[in-house]
VMD Tcl script that draws the C-alpha trace (Angstrom):
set ca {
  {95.77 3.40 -19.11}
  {98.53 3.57 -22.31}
  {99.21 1.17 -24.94}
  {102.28 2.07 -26.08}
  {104.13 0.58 -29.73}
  {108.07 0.74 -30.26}
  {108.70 -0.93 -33.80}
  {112.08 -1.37 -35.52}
  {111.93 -1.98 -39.27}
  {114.21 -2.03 -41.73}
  {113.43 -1.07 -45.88}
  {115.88 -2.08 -48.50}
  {115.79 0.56 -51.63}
  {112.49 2.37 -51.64}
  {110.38 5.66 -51.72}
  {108.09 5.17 -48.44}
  {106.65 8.46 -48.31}
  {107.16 11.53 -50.73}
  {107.16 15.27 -50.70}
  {105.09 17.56 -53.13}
  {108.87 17.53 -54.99}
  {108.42 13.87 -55.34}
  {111.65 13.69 -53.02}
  {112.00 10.72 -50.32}
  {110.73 13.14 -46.98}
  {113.02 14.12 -44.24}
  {113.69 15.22 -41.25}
  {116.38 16.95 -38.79}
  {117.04 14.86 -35.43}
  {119.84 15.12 -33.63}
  {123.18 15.11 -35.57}
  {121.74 14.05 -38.44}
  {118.93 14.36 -41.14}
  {117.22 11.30 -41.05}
  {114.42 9.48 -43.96}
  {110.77 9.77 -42.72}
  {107.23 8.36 -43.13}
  {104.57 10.80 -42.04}
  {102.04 9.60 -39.26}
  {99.34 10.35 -41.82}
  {100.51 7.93 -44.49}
  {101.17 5.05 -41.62}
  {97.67 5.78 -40.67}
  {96.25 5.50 -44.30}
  {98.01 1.93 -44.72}
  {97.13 0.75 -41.12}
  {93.43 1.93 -41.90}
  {93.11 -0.11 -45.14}
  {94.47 -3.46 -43.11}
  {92.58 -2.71 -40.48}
  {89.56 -2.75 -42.91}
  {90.52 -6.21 -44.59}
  {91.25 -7.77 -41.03}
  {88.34 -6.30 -39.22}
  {85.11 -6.41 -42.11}
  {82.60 -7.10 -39.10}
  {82.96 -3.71 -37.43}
  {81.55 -0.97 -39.76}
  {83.97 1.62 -40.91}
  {83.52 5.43 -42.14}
  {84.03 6.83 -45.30}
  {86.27 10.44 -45.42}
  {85.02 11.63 -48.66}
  {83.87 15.31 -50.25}
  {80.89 13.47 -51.40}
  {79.07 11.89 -48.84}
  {75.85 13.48 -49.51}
  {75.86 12.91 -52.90}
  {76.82 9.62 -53.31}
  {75.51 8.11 -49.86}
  {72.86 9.79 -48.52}
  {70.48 11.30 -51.72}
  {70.93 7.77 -53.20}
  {69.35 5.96 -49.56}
  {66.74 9.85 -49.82}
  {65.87 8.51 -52.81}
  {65.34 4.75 -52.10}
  {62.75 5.79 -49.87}
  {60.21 7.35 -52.62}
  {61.20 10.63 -52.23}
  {61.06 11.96 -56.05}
  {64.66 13.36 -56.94}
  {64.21 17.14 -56.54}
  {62.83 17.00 -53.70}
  {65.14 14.49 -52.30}
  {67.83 17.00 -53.22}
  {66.34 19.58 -52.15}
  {65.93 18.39 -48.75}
  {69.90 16.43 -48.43}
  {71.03 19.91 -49.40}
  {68.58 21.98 -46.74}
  {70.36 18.79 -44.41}
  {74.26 19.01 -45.76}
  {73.50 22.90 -44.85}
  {73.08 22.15 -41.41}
  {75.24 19.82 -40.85}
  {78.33 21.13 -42.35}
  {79.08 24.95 -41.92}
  {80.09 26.57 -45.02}
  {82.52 24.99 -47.58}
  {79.63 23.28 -49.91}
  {79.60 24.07 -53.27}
  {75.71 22.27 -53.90}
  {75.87 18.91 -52.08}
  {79.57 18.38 -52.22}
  {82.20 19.66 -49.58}
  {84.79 21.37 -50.36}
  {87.33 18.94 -48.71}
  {86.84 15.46 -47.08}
  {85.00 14.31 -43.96}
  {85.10 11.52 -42.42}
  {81.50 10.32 -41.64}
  {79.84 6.35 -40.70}
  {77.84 4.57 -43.07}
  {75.50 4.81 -39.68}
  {75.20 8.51 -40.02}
  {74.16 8.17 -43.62}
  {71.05 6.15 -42.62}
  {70.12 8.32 -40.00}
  {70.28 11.28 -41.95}
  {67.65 9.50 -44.56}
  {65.50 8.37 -42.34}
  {65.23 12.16 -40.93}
  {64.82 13.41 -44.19}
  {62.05 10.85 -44.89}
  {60.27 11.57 -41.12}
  {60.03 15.31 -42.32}
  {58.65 14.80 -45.86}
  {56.30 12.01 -44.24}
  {54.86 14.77 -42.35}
  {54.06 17.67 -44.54}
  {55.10 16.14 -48.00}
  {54.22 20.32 -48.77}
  {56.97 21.82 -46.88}
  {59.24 19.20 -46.02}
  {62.16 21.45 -45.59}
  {60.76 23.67 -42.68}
  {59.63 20.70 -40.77}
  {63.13 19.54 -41.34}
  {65.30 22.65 -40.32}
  {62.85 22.75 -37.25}
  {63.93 19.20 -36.15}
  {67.74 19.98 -37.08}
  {67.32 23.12 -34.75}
  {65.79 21.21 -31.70}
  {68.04 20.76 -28.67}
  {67.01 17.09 -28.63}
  {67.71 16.15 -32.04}
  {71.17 17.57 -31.89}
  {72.11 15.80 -28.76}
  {70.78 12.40 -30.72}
  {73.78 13.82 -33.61}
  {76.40 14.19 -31.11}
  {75.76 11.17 -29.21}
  {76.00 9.34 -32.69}
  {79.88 9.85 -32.83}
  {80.10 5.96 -32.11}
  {78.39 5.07 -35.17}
  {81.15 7.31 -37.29}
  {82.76 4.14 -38.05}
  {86.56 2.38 -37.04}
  {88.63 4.95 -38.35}
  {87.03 7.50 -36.51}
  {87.68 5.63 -33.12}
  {90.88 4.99 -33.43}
  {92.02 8.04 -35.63}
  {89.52 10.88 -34.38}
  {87.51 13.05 -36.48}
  {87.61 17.04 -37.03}
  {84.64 18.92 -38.41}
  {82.92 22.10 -37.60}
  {79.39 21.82 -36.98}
  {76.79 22.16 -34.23}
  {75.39 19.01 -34.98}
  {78.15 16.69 -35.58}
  {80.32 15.14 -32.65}
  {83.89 16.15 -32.59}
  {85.93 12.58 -31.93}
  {89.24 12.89 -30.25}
  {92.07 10.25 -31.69}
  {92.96 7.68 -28.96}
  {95.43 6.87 -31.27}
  {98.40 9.01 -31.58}
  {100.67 8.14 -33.98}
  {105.10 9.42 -34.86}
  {106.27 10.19 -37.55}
  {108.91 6.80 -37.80}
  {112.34 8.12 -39.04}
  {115.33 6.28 -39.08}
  {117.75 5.42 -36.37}
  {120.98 6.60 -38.84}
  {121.67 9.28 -40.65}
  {119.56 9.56 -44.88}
  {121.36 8.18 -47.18}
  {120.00 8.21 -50.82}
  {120.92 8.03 -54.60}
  {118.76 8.88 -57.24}
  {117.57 6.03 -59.38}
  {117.64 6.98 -63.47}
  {115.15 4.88 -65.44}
  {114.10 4.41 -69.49}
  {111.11 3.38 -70.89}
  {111.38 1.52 -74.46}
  {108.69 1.85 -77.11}
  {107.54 -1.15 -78.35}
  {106.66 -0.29 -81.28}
  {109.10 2.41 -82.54}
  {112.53 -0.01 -81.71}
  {113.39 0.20 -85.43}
  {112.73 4.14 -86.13}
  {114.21 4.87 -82.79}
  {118.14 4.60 -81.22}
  {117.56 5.76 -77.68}
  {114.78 5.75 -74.62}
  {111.03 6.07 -75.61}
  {111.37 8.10 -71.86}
  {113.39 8.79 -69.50}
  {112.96 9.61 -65.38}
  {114.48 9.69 -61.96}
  {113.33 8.82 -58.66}
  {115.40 9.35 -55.49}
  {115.60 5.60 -53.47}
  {116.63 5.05 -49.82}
  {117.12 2.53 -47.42}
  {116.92 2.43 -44.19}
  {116.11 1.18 -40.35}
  {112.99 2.87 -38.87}
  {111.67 3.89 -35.03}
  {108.47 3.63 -35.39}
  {105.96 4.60 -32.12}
  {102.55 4.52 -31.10}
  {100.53 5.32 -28.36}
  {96.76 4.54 -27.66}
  {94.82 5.76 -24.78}
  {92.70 2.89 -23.80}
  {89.82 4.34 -22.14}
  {89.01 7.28 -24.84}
  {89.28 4.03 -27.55}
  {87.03 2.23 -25.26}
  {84.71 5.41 -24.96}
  {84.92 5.80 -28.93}
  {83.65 2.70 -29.73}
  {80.91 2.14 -26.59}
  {79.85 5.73 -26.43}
  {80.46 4.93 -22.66}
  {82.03 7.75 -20.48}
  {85.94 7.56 -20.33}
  {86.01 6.68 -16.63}
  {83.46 3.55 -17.26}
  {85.76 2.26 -19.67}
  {86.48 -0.94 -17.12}
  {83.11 -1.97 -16.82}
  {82.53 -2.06 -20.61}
  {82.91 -5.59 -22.55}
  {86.50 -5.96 -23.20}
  {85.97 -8.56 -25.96}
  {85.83 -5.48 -29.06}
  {88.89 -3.67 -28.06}
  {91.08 -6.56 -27.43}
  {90.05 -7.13 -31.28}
  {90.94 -3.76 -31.99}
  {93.69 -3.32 -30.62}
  {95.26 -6.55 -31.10}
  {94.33 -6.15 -35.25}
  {96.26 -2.60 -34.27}
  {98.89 -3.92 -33.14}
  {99.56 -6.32 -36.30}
  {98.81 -3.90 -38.54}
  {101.68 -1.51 -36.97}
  {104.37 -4.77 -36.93}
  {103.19 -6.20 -40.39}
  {101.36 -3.27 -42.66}
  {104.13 -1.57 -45.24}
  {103.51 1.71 -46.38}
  {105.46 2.68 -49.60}
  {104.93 4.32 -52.84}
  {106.66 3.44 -56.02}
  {105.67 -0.90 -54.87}
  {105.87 -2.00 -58.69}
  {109.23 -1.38 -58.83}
  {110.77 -1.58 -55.38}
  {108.40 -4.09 -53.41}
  {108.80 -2.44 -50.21}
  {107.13 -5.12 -47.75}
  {109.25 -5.15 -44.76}
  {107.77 -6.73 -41.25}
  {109.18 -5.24 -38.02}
  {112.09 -7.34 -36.28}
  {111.33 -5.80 -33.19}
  {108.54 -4.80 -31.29}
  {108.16 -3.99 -27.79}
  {104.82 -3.57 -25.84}
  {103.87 -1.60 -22.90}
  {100.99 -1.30 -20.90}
  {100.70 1.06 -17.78}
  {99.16 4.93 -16.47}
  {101.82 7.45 -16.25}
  {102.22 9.35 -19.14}
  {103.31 7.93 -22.04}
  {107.38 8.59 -23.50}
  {108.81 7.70 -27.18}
  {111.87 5.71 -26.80}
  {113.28 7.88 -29.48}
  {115.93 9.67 -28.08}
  {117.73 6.93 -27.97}
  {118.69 7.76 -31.22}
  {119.68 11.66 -30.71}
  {123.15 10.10 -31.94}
  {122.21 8.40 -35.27}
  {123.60 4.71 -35.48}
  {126.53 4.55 -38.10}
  {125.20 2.80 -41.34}
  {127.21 -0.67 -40.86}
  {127.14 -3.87 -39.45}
  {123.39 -5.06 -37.75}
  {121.76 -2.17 -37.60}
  {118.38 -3.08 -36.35}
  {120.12 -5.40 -33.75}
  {122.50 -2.06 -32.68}
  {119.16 -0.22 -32.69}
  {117.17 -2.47 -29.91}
  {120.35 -2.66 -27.81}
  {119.99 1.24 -27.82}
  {116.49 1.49 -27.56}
  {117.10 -1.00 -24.06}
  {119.93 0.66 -22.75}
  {118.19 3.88 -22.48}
  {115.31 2.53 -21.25}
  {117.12 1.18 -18.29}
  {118.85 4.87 -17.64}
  {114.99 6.09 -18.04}
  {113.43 3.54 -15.46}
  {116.83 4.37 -13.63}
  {115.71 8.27 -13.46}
  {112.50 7.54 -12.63}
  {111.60 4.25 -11.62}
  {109.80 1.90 -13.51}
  {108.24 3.90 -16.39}
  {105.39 1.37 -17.75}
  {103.51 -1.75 -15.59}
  {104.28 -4.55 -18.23}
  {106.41 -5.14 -21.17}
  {106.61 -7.46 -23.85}
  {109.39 -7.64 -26.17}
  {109.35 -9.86 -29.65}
  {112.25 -9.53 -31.48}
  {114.37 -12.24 -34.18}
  {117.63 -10.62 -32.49}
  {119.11 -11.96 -29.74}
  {118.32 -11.65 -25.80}
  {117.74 -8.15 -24.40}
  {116.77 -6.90 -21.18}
  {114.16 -5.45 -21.25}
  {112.80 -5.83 -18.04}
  {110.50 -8.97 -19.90}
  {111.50 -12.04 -21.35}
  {111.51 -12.21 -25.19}
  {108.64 -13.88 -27.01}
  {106.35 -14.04 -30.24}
  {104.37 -11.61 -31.38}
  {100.77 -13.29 -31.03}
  {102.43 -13.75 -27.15}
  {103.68 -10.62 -26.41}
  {99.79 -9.22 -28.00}
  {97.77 -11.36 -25.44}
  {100.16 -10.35 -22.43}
  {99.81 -6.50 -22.76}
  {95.94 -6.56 -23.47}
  {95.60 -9.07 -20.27}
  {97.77 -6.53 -18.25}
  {95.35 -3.55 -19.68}
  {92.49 -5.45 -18.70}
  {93.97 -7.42 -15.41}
}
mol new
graphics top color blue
foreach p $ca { graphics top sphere $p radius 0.5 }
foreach p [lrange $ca 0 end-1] q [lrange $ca 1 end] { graphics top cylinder $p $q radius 0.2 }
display resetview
């Protein structure tokens, strides 16, 4: 079973997402280069709302210093004197992480629960409770037991929000690979870029007398623009992320967390602006349409609807959804009805979408109830 997300959004002059050249990012499509906004910095912003909206669920921390900062300081909260308790989070980050640790800091950032902080602790305390002599042996032999690393894997649940929803990568024996039930576009506009770049001066306060001209002086590139935006989620590996159930069980699991989770998801895509540069461009933009589908053949981005980019006049975001339903009809034509449900919410107009328009809280509660029906 697929969630999927279509978004339209439009962005008066701003810098969403930049390059290493500090450029406005792009990308070919079609007959035109179009503006982009990388899935990973959508998935930063949507992280940090989700955070705010969601404080009851514990979240992860992607950090190089995890066992610094989070588990030596709960090591040593348990009386173990500080060398020791180094000794032993370093014998632990050892295991734990394979190579790229330069003392007890990684060389680049993983994303691990709060959870699996407290469990490593209490390991580390375990083993020095036993021989308080040679804690370290006793606790490489417990890392190196078959049971003990199926208790690590099986604690992938606890790796926080972020984690189920966005997946986690490391290389270890110990530590549960999580695969992303969320997958996420890169949103690009429905037109072709368009940008200028924006010259600015800084005056000095204090030097206005002894100097004529700019304290400083600086250029940032500025576009605006109308932006696909999609999202799938596949509901049973979210279900199995957050439960620890198996992927086919995901129906008889309590329904009552992912709704929240998906429905906070959902909000966060419509509602959640990325964008650098926000002193001086303010770029908080909600989407004007979104359309919601629910069903279990493969997911498919709607896209290609704009393989011809939309000419940059008149309503563009109202030209856009007409697209985005016409060749969804020629798609359902082709194939037959390509999702179960739909739900469109949009300020623009009547479509036909195969749904009848409605708000966004609405259109939420129809497409989790058709998940879950």
């Amino acid at each position: 079973m697929f969630l999927q997300i279509h978004t339209l959004v439009s962005y008066p002059a701003s810098l969403l997402n930049r390059d290493d050249a500090g450029l406005a990012k792009r990308i070919p499509f079609g007959d035109a280069v179009r503006l982009r906004v990388s899935s990973q910095c959508l998935k930063r912003h949507w992280r940090e709302a989700l955070q705010r909206d969601l404080p009851n669920i514990p979240d992860g921390l992607r950090t190089r210093h995890f066992f610094t900062r989070v588990v030596l300081p709960l090591v040593m909260e348990k009386g173990i004197p500080e060398d020791t308790a180094k000794t032993l989070t370093e014998a632990l980050a050892n295991a734990v992480i394979i190579g790229g640790l330069k003392g007890l800091d990684m060389s680049q950032p993983v994303l691990f629960g709060r959870r699996e902080g407290e469990y490593f602790a209490a390991v580390i305390k375990d083993s020095f409770d036993q021989d308080p002599a040679n804690p370290v042996e006793i606790l490489k032999k417990r890392l190196s037991d078959k049971d003990e690393k199926e208790n690590l894997r099986a604690m992938k649940k606890d790796a926080g929000l972020t984690s189920a929803l966005f997946g986690r990568f490391v290389t270890s024996d110990l530590l549960s690979r999580v695969d992303a039930p969320v997958h996420v576009a890169h949103a690009m506009t429905v037109h072709a870029a368009d940008t200028e770049m924006d010259y600015f001066t800084v005056v000095d306060d204090l030097s206005r007398e002894e100097e004529t001209g700019a304290a400083h002086a600086n250029q940032a590139e500025l576009g605006a623009g109308v932006f696909y935006c999609y999202v799938v989620v596949d509901v049973p590996l979210l279900v199995s992320n957050l439960t620890g159930a198996a992927e086919k069980d995901w129906r008889t699991q309590g329904s009552e967390l992912p709704r929240q989770v998906l429905a906070a998801l959902v909000r966060a895509v419509a509602a959640k602006s990325p964008g650098a540069k926000l002193g001086s461009t303010a770029p908080y933009s909600r989407a004007e349409t979104v359309l919601l589908e629910a069903g279990r053949q493969q997911p498919r981005t709607l896209g290609n609807a704009f393989l011809e980019a939309l000419p940059m006049k008149g309503h563009v975001i109202r030209e856009g959804t007409s697209r985005m339903e016409n060749y969804l009809k020629r798609i359902d034509e082709m194939y037959g009805p390509t999702s179960d449900a739909r739900f469109l919410a949009t300020i623009h107009g009547d479509f036909d979408f195969g749904c009848e328009k409605t708000t966004l809280d609405k259109a939420i509660e129809g497409v989790l109830n058709a998940i879950w029906s």
